[in-house]
C-alpha positions as CSV (number, residue, x, y, z in Angstrom):
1,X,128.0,123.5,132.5
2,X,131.1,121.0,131.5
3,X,133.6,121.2,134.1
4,X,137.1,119.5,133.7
5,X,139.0,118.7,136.4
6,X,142.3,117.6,135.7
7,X,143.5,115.2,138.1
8,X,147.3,112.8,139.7
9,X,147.0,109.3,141.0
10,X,149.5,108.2,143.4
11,X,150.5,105.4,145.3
12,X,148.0,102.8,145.8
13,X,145.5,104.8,143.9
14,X,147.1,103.9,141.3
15,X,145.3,100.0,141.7
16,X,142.4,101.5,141.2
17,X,140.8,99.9,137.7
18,X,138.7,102.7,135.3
19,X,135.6,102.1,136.8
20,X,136.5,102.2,140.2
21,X,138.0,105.5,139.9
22,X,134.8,106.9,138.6
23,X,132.7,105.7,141.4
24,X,135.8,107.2,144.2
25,X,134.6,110.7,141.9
26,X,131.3,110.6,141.9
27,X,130.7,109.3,145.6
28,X,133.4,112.8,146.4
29,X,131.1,114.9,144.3
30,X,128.0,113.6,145.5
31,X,129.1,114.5,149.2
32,X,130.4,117.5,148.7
33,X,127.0,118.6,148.3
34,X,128.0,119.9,144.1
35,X,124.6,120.4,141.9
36,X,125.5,117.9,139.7
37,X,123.1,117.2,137.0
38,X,121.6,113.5,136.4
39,X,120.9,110.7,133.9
40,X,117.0,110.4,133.1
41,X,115.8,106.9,134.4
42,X,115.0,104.2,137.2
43,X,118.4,104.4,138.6
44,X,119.6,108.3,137.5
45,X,123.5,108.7,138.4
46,X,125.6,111.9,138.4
47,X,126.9,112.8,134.6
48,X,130.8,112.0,134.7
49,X,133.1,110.8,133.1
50,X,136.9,109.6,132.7
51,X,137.9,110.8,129.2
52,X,140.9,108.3,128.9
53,X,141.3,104.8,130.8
54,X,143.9,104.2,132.8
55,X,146.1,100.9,133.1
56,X,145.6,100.0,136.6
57,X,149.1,99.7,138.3
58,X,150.5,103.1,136.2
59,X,150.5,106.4,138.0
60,X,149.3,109.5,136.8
61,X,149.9,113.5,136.8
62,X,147.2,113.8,133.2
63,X,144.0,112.5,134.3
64,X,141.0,114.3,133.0
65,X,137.7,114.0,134.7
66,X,134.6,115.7,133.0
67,X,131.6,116.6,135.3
68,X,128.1,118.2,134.0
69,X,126.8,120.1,136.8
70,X,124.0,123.2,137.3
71,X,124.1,126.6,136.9
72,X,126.0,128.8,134.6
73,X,130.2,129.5,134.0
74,X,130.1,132.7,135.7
75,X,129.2,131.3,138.6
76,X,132.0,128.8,139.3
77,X,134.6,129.2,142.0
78,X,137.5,127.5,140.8
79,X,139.1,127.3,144.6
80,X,135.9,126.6,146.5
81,X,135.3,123.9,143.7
82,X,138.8,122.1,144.2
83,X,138.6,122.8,148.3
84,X,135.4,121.0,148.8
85,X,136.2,118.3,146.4
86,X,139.9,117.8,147.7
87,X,138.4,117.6,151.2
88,X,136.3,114.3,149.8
89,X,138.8,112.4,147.8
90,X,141.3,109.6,149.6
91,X,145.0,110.1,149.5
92,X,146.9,109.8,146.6
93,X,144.1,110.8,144.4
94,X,145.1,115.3,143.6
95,X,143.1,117.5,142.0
96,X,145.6,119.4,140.0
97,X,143.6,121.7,137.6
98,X,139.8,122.7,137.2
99,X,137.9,124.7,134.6
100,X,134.5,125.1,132.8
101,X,134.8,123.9,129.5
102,X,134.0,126.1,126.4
103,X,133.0,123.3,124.7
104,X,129.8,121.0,125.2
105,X,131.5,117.8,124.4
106,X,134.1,115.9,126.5
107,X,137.2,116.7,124.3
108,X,139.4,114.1,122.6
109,X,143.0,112.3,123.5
110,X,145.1,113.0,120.6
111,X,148.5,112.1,122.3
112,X,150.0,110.5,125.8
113,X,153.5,110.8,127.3
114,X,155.0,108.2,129.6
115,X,158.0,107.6,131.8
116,X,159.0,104.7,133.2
117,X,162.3,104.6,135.0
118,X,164.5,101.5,134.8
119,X,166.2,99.4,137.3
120,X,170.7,100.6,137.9
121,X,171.4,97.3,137.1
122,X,169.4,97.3,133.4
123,X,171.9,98.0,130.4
124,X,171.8,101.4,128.9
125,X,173.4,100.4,126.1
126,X,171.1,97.4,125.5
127,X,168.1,99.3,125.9
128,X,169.6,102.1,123.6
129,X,169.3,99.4,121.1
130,X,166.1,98.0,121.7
131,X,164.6,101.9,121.4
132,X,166.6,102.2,118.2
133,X,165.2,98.9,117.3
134,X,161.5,99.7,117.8
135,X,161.7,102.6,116.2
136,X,163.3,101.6,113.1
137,X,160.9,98.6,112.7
138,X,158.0,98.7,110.0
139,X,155.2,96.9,112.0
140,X,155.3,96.1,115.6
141,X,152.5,93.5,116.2
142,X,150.8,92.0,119.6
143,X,148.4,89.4,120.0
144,X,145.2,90.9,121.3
145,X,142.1,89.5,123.4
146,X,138.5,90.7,122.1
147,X,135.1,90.3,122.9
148,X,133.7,88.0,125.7
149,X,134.7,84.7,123.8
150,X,138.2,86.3,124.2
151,X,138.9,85.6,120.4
152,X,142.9,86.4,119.8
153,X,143.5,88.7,116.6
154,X,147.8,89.6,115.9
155,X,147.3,93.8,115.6
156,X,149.9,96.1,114.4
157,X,150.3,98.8,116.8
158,X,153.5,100.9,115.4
159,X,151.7,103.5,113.9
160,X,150.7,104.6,117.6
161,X,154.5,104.9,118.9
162,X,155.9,108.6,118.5
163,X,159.2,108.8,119.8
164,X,160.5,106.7,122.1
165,X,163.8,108.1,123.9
166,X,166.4,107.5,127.0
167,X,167.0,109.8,129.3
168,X,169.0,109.5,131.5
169,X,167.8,106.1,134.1
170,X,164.5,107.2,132.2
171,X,162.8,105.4,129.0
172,X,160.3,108.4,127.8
173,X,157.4,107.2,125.6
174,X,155.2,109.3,123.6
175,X,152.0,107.4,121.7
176,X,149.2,108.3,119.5
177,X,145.8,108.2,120.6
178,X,143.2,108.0,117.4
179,X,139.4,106.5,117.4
180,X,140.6,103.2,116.4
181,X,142.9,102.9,119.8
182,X,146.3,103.2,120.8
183,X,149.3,101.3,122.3
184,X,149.1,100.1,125.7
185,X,151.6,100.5,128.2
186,X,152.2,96.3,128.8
187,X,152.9,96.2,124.8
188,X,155.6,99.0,124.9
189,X,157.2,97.5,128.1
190,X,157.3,93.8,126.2
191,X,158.2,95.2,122.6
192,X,161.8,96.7,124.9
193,X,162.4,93.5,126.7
194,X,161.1,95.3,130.1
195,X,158.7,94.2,132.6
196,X,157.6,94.8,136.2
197,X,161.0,93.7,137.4
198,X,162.8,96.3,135.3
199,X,161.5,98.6,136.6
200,X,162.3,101.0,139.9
201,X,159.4,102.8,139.8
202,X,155.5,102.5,139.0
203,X,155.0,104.0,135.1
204,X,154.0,107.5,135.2
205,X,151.6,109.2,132.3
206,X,153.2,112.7,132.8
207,X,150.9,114.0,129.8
208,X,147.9,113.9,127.4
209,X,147.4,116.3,124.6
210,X,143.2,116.5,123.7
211,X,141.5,118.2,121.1
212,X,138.6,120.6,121.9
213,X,135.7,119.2,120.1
């Protein structure tokens, strides 16, 4: 049985890096006393996962956790299961939703919405036409860091931005998430002149669109 448990991070939570977060889960699961099925091996571990990293400093209401556990569909409790794993988890980690899946794979990212709300003092009408800039641009390229070496390759990451849009104090970003990767939330900040100090508030990911596969 694949359940997903959807899933905010909040306040200093949100330091947490990818594989921190797992561990926080998994330790939660494993004392809540869950039948959680295991990895074959010396060292078996429960069978979880964190469908879509996280950018450590960037807060969260679209977190998706998938667990494999024992038994059969019909007999989950949705309430008991959030209950007893609520009662485990630190503050400013929620569980928000929880369901079997119908599907025996993990689904897939497709799509990711972020906010991030900008400092009074930061220009609207500048930053109207840095958004207007982006998205009228062709290519939008950023120097990126790969493998252990840390060998630097320029990659053009425009055909991941959606829309970008102001609203309000608010810049609203919505990227695309294929196999090949996405845009990260550092690259948008730097390709509209922002940065840390622009901003009045941690980034939020308010949503995630996934595919069923």
């Amino acid at each position: 049985m694949l359940v997903l448990v959807k899933f905010g991070v909040r306040g200093n939570m949100r330091f947490l890096s990818h594989l921190e977060t797992a561990r926080v889960f998994e330790r939660a699961l494993v004392r809540a006393g869950f039948a959680l099925k295991y990895s074959e091996g010396y060292n078996p571990h429960p069978k979880l996962s964190l469908v879509l990293p996280r950018a450590v400093g960037v807060e969260s209401d679209a977190e998706l956790l998938c667990v494999e556990m024992e038994g059969e569909e019909s007999g989950f409790e949705a309430e008991v299961f959030k209950s007893r794993l609520s009662e485990e988890l630190v503050e400013g980690l929620d569980v928000l939703e929880r369901r079997v899946s119908g599907s025996r794979g993990a689904p897939r990212p497709v799509s990711a919405r972020y906010m991030m709300s900008v400092v009074d003092g930061c220009s609207r009408d500048d930053l109207r036409a840095r958004i207007e800039a982006v998205m009228a641009s062709e290519r939008l390229e950023v120097v990126r860091e790969f493998g252990k070496g840390g060998r630097r390759k320029r990659v053009d990451v425009r055909g991941y931005i959606e829309t970008i849009e102001l609203e309000g104090s608010k810049v609203s970003v919505r990227c695309k998430i294929s196999l090949s990767g996405s845009i990260r939330v550092d690259e948008v900040l730097s390709a509209l002149g922002l940065d840390e100090s622009s901003l009045a508030l941690p980034v939020m990911r308010t949503e995630v669109d996934w595919q069923e596969v």
